[in-house]
py3Dmol code that shows the C-alpha trace and the ligand (Angstrom):
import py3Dmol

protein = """\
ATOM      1  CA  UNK A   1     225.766   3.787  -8.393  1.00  0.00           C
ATOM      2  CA  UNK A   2     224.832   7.569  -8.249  1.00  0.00           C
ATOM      3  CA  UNK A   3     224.181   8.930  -5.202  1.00  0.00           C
ATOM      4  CA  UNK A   4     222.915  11.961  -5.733  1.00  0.00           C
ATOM      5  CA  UNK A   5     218.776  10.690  -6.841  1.00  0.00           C
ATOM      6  CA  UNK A   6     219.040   8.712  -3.770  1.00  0.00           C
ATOM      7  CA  UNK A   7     220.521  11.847  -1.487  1.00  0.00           C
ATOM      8  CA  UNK A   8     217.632  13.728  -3.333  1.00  0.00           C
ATOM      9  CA  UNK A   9     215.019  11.035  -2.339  1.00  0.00           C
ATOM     10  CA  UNK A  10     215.794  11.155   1.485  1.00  0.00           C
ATOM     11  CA  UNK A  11     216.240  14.912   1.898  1.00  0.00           C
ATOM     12  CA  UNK A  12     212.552  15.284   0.011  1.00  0.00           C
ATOM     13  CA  UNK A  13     211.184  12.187   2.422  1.00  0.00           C
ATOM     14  CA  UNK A  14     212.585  14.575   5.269  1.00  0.00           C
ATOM     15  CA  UNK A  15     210.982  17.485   4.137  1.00  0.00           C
ATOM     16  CA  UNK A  16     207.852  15.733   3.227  1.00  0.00           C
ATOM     17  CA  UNK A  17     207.931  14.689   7.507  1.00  0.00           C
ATOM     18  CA  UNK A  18     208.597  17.256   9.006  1.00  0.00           C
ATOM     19  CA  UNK A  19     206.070  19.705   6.704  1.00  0.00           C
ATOM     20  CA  UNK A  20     202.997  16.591   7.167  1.00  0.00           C
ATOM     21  CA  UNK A  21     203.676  14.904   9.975  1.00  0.00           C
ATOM     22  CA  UNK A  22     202.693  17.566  12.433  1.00  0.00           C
ATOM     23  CA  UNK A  23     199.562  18.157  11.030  1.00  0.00           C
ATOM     24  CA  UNK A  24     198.238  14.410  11.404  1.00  0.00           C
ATOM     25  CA  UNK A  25     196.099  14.121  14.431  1.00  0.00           C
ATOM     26  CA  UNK A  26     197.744  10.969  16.469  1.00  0.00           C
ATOM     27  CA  UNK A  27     195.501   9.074  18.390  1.00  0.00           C
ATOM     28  CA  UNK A  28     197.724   9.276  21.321  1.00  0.00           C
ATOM     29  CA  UNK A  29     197.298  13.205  21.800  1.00  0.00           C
ATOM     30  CA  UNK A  30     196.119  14.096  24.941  1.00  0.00           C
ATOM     31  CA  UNK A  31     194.089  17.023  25.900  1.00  0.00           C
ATOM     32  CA  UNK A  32     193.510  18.643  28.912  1.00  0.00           C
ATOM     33  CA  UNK A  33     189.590  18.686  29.845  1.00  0.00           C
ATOM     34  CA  UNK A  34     186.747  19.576  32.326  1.00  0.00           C
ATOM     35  CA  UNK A  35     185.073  16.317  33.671  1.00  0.00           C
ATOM     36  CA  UNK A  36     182.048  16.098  36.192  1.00  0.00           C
ATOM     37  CA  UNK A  37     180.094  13.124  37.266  1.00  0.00           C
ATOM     38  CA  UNK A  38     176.784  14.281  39.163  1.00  0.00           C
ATOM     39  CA  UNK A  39     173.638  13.116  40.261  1.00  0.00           C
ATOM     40  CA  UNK A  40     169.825  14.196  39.980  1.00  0.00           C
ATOM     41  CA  UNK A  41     170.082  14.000  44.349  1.00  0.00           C
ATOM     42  CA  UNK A  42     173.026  16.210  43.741  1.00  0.00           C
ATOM     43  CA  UNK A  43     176.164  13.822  44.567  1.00  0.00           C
ATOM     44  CA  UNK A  44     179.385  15.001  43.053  1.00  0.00           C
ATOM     45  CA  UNK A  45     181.578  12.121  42.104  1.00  0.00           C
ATOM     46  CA  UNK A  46     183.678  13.523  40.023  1.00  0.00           C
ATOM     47  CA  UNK A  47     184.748  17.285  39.121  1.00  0.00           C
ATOM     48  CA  UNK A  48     188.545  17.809  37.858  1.00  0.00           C
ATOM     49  CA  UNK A  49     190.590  18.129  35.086  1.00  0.00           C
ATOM     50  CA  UNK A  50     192.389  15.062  33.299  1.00  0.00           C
ATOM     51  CA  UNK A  51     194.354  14.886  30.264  1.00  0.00           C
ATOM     52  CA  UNK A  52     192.238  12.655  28.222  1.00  0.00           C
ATOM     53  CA  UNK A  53     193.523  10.482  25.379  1.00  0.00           C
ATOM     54  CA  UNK A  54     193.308   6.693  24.145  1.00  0.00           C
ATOM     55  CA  UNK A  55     191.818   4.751  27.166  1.00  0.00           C
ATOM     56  CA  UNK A  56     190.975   1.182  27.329  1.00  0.00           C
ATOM     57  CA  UNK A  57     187.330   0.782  28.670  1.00  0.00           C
ATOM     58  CA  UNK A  58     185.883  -2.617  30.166  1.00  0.00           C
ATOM     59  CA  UNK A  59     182.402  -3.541  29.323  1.00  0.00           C
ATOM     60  CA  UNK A  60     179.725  -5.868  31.588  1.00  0.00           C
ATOM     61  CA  UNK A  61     177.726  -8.244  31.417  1.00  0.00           C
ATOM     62  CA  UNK A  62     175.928  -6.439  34.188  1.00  0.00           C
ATOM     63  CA  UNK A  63     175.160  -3.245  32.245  1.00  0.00           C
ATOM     64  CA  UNK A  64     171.624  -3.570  31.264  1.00  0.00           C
ATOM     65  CA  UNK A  65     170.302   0.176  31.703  1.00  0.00           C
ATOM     66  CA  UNK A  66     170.258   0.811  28.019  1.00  0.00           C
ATOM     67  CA  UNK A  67     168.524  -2.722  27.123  1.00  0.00           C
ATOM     68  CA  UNK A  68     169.795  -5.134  25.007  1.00  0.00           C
ATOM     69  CA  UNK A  69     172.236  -7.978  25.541  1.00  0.00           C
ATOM     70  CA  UNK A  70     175.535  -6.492  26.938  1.00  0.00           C
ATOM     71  CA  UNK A  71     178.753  -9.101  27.639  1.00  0.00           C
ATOM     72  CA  UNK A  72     182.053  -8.525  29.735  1.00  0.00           C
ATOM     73  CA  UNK A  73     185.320  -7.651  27.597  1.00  0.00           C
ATOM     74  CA  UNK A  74     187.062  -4.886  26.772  1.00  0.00           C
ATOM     75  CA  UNK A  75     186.982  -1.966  23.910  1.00  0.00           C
ATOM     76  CA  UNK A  76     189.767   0.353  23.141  1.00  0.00           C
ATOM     77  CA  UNK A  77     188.857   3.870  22.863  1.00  0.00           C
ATOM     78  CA  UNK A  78     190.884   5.774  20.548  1.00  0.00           C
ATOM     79  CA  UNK A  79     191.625   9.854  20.786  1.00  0.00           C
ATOM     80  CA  UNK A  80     190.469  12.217  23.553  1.00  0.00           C
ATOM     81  CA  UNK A  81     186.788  11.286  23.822  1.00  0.00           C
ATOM     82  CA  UNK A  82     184.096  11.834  26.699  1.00  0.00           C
ATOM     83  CA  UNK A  83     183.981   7.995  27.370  1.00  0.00           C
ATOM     84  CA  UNK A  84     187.795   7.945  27.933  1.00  0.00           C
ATOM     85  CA  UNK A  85     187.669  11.423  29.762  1.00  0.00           C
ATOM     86  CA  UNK A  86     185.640   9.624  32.199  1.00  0.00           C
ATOM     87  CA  UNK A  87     187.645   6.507  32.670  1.00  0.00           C
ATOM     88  CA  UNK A  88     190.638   8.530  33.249  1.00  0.00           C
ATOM     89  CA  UNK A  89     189.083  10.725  35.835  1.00  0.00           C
ATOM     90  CA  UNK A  90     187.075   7.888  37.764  1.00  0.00           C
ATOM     91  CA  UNK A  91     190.299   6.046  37.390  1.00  0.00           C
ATOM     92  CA  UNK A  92     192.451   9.166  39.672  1.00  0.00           C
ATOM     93  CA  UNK A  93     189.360   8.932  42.133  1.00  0.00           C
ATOM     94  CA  UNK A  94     188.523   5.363  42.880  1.00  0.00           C
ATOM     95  CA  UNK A  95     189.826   2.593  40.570  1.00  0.00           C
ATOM     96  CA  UNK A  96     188.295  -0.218  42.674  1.00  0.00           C
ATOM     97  CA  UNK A  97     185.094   1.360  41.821  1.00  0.00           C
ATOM     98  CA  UNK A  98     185.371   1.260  38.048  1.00  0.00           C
ATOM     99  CA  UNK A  99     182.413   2.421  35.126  1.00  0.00           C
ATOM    100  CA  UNK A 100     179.716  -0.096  34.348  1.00  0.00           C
ATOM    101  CA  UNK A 101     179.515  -0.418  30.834  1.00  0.00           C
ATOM    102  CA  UNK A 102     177.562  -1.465  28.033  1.00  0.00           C
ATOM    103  CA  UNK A 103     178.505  -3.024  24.288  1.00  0.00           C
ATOM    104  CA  UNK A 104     175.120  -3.765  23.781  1.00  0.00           C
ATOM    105  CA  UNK A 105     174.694  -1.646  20.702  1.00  0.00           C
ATOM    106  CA  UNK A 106     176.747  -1.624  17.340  1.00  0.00           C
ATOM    107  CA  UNK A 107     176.630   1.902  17.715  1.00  0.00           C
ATOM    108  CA  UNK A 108     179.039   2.805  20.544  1.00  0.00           C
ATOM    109  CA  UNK A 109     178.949   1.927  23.925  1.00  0.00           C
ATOM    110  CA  UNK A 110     176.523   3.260  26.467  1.00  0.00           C
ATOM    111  CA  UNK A 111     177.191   4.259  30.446  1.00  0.00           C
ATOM    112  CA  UNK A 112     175.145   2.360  33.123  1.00  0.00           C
ATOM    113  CA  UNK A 113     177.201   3.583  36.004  1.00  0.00           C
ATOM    114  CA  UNK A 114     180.259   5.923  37.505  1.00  0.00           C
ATOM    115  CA  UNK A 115     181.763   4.032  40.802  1.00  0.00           C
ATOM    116  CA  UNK A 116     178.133   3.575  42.921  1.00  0.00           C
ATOM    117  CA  UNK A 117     176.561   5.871  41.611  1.00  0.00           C
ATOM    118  CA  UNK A 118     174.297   2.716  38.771  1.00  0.00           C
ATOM    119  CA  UNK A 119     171.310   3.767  36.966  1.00  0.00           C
ATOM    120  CA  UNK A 120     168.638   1.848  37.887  1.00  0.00           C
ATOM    121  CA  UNK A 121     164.479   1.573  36.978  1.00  0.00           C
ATOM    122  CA  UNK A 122     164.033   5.146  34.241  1.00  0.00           C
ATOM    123  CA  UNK A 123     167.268   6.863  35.496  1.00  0.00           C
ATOM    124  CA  UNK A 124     170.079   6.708  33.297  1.00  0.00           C
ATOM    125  CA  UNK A 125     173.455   8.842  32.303  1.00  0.00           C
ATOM    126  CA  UNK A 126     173.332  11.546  30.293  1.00  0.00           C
ATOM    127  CA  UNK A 127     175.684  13.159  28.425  1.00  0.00           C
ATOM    128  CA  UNK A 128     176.722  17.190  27.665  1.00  0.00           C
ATOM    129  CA  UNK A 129     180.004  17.976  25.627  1.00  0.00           C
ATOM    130  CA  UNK A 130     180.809  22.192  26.681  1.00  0.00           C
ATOM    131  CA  UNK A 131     177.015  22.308  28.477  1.00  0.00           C
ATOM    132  CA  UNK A 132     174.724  20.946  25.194  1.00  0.00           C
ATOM    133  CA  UNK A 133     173.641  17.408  25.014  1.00  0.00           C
ATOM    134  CA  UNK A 134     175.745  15.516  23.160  1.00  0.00           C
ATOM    135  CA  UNK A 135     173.881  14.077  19.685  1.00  0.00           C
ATOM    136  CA  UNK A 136     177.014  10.776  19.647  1.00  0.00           C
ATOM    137  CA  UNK A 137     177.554   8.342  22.687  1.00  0.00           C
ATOM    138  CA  UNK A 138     180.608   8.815  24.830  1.00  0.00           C
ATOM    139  CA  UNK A 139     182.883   7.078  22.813  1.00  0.00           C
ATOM    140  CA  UNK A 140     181.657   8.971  19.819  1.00  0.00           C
ATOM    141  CA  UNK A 141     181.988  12.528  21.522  1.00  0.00           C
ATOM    142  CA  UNK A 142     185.340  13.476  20.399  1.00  0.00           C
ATOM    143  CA  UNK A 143     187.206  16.338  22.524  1.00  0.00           C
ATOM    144  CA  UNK A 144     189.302  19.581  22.130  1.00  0.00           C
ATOM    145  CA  UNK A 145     191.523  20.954  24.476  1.00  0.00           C
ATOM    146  CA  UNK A 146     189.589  22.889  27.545  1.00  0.00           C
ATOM    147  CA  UNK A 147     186.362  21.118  26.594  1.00  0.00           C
ATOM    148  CA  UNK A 148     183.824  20.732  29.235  1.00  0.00           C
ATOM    149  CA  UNK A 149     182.323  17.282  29.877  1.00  0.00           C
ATOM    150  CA  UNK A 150     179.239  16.512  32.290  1.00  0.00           C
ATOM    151  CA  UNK A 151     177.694  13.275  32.584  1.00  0.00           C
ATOM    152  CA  UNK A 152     174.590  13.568  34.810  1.00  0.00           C
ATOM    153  CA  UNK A 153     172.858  10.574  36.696  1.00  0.00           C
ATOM    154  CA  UNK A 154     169.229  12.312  35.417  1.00  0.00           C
ATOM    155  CA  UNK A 155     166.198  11.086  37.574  1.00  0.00           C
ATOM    156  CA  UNK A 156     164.082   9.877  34.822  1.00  0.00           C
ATOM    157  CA  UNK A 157     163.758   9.401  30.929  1.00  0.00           C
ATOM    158  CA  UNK A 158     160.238  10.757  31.451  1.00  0.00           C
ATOM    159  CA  UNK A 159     161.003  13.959  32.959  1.00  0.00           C
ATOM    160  CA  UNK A 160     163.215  16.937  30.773  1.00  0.00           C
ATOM    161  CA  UNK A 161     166.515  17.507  31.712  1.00  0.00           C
ATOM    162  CA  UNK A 162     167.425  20.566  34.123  1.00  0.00           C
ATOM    163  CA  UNK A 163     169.658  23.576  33.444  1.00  0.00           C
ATOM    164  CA  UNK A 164     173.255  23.026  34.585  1.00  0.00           C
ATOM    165  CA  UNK A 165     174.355  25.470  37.137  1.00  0.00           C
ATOM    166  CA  UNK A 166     177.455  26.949  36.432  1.00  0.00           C
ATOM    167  CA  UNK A 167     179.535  28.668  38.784  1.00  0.00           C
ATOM    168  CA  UNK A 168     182.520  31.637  38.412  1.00  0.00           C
ATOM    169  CA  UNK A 169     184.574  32.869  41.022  1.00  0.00           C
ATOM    170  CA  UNK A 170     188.634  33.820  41.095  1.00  0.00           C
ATOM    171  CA  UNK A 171     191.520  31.855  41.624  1.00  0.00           C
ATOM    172  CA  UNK A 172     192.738  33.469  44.158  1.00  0.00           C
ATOM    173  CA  UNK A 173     191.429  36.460  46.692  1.00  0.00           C
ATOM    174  CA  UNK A 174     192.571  38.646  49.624  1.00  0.00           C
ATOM    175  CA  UNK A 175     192.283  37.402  52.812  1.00  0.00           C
ATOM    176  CA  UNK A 176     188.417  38.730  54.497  1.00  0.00           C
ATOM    177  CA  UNK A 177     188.456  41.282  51.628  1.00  0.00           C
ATOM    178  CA  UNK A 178     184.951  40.643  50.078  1.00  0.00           C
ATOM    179  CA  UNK A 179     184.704  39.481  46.192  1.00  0.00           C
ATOM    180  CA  UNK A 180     181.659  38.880  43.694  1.00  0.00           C
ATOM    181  CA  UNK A 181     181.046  34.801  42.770  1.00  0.00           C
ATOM    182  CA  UNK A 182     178.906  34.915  39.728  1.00  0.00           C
ATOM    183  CA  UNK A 183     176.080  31.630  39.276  1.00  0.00           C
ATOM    184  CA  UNK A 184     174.607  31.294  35.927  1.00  0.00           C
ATOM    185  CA  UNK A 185     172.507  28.240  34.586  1.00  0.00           C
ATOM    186  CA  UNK A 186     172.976  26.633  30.912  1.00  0.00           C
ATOM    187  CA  UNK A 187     169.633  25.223  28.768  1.00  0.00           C
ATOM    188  CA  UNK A 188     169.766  22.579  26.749  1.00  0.00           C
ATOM    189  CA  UNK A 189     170.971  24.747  23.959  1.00  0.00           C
ATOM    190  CA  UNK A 190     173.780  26.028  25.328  1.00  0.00           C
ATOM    191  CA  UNK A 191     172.334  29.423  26.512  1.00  0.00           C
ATOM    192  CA  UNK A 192     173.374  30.677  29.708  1.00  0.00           C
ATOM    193  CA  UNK A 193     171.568  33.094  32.386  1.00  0.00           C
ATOM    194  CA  UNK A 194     171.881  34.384  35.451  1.00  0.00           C
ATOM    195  CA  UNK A 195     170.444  32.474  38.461  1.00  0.00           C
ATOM    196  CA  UNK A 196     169.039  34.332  41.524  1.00  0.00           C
ATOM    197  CA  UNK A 197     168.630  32.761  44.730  1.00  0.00           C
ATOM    198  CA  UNK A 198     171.233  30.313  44.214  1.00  0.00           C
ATOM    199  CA  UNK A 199     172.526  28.523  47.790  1.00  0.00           C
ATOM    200  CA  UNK A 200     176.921  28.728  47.760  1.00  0.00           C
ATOM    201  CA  UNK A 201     178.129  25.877  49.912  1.00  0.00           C
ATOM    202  CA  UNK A 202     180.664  28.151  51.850  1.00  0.00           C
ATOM    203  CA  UNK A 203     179.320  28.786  55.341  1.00  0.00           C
ATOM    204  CA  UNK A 204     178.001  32.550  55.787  1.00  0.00           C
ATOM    205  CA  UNK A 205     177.105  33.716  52.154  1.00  0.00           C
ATOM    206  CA  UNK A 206     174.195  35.188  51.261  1.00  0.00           C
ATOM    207  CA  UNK A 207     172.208  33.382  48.291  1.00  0.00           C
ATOM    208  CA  UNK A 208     172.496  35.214  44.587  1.00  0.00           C
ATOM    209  CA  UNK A 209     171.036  38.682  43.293  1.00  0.00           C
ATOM    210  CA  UNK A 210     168.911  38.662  40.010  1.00  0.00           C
ATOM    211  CA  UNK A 211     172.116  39.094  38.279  1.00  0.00           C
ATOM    212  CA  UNK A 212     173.260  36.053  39.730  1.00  0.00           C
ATOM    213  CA  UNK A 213     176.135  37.594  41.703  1.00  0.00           C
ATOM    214  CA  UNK A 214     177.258  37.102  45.798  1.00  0.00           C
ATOM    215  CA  UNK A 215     179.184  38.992  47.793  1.00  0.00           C
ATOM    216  CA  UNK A 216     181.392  36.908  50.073  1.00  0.00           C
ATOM    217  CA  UNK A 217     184.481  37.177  51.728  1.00  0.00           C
ATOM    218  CA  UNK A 218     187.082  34.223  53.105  1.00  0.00           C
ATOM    219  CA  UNK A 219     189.463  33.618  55.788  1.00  0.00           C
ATOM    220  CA  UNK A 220     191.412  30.665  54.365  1.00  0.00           C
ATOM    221  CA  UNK A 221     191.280  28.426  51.125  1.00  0.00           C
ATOM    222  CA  UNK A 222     187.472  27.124  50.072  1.00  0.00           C
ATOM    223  CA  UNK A 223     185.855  25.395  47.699  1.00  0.00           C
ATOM    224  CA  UNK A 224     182.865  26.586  46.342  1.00  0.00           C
ATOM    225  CA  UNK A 225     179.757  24.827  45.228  1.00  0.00           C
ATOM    226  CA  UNK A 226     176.283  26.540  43.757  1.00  0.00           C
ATOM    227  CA  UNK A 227     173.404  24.746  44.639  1.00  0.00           C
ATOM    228  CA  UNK A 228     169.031  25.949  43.128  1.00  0.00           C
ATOM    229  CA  UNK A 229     166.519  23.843  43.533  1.00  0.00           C
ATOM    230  CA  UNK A 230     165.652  21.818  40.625  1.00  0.00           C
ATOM    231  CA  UNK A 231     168.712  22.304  39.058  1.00  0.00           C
ATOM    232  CA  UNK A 232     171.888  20.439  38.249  1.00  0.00           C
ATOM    233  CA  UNK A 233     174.540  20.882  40.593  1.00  0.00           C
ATOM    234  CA  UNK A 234     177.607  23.249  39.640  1.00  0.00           C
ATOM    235  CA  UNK A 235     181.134  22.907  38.950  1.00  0.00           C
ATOM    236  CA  UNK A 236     183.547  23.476  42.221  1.00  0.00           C
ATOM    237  CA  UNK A 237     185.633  26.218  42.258  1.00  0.00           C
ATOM    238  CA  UNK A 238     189.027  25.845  44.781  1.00  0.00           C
ATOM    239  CA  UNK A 239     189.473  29.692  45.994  1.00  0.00           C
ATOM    240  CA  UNK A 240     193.087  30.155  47.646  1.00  0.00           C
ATOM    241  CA  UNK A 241     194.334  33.046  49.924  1.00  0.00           C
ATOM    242  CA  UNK A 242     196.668  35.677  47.874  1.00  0.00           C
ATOM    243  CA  UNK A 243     199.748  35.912  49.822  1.00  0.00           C
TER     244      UNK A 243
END
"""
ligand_1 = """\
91
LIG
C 164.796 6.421 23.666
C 166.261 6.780 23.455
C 167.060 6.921 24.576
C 166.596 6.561 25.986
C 166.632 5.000 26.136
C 165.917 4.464 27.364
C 164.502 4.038 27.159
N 164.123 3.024 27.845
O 163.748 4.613 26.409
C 167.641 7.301 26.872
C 167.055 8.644 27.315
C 168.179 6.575 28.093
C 168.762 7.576 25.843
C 170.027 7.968 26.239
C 170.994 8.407 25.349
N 170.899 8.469 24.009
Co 169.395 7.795 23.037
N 167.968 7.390 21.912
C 166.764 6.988 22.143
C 165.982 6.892 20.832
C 165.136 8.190 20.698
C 165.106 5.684 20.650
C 165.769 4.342 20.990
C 164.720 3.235 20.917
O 163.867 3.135 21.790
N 164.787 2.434 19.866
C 163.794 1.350 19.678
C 164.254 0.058 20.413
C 163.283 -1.111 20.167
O 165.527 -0.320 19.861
P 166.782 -0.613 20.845
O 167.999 -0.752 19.991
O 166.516 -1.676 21.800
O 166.862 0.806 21.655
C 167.718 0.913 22.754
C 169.020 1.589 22.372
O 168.799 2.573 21.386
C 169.429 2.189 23.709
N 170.040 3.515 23.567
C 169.384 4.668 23.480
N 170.218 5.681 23.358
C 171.460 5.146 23.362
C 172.703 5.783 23.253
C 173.855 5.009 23.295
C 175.178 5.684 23.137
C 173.759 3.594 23.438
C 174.981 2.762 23.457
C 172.498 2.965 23.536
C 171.366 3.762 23.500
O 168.248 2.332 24.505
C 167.129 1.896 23.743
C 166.063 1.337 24.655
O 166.530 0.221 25.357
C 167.180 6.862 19.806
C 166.883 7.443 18.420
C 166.264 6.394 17.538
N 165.238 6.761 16.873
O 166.772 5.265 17.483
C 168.245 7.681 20.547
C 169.694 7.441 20.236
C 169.973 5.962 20.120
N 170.329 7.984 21.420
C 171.400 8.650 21.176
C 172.203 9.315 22.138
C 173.304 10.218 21.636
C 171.966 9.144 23.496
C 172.807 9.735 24.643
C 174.307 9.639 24.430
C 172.335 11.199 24.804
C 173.133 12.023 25.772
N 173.527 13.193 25.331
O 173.363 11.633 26.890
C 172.307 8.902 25.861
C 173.166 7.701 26.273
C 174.267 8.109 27.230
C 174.866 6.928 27.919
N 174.360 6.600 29.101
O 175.830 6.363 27.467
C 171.752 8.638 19.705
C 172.906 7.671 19.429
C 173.789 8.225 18.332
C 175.117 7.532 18.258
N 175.425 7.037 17.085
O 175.850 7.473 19.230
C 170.362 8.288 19.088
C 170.455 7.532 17.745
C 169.644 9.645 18.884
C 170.341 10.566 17.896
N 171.188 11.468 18.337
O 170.134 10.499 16.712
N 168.316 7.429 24.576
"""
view = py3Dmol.view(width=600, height=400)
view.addModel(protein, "pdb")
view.setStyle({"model": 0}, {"cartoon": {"style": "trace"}})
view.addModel(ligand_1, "xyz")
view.setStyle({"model": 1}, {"stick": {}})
view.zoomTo()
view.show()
């Protein structure tokens, strides 16, 4: 036998791989991404970054906020997706206190509740992908790395949605050496503005100019918060001391 079409065959097979194969999206990538769980009474449950991938979800019989007939099992989620984002974070925080879930619908499963925190009468869990609604479900909400993820425990289907707060501030600062924290809000379309009059949770800053900015200076490592009323909580910023 000659071995020279069958050399031939492998070494093209080889190039073939290597030229392909790292182009095909796997399903077991993972991603780093933003995720926050937050409610209308401003509750933070969850606000960190995961590396979200494939996650294996369980669904209840008990999750009945979106209607329908719901049953217990369990759905594997394929890719980095919001649904599996917030699996893996709630997972980190409190795994006895799992997400109540619902396979009620053909069309993707629906979120009745993160840990406690269980929609209940017209509230229910909605959904932005990098501060817009999201137009798919969780599972269907496919992410990219350094996406942004918010599901929000909203008061009532009756009532719009509020602006998400968003909140800037560096890393890292001197030590009592004042800095500039920046609070803007996001619409429903993405659009962001500064907020004035915003609240910071650190102790002894002022509230926000009509640009949105504060002055504030800080003696040892704090985590920021903005808080407006009527508004959806912001993200937490972790500001260190510079040494
Ligand atoms: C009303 C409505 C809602 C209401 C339902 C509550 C209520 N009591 O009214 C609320 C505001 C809660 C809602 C939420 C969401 N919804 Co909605 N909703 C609709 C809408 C406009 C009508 C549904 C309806 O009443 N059908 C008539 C009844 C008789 O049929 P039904 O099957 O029993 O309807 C129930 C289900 O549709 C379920 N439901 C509603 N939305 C969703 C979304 C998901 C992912 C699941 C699993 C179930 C579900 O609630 C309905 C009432 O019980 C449809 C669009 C449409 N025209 O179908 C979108 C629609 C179903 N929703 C959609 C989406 C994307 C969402 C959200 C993900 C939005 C978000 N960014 O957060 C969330 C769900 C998030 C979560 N918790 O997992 C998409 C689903 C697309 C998809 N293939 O995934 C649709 C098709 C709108 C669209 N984009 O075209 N929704």
């Amino acid at each position: 036998m000659n071995g020279k079409p069958v050399a031939r065959l492998i070494l093209g097979f080889a190039l073939l791989a290597i030229l392909v194969l790292p182009v095909v999206p796997t399903a077991s990538a993972k991603v780093p991404v933003h995720v926050r769980a937050v409610t209308w009474d401003g509750r933070i449950l969850l606000d960190r970054t995961v590396r979200a991938g494939t996650a294996t979800v369980r669904t209840s019989g008990k999750a009945t906020c979106l209607g329908g007939s719901p049953g217990s099992g369990s759905k594997r989620v394929p890719g980095a997706t919001a649904l599996g984002a917030l699996q893996q974070a709630q997972a980190v925080r409190k795994p006895h206190r799992p997400l109540l879930i619902s396979n009620a619908f053909d069309f993707g499963l629906g979120v009745c509740g993160v840990g406690d925190a269980v929609a209940e009468g017209e509230q229910w869990w909605e959904l932005t992908h990098n501060h817009q609604p999201s137009t798919l479900g969780g599972e269907g909400t496919r992410l990219r790395k350094n996406d942004s993820v918010l599901w929000y425990l909203a008061k009532s289907y009756n009532l719009p949605s509020p602006d998400e707060l968003y909140l800037e501030a560096p890393g890292k600062v001197r030590k009592k050496k004042s800095f500039k924290v920046r609070v803007l809000a996001f619409d429903d379309q993405g659009r962001s503005r500064p907020v004035a009059g915003a609240k910071l949770s650190v102790a002894g800053t002022g509230r926000t100019d009509s640009r949105g900015y504060a002055r504030v200076s800080i003696g040892k490592k704090a985590r920021f918060v903005a808080r407006a009323d009527g508004l959806i909580v912001s993200n937490r910023v972790v500001v260190r001391i510079r040494r």
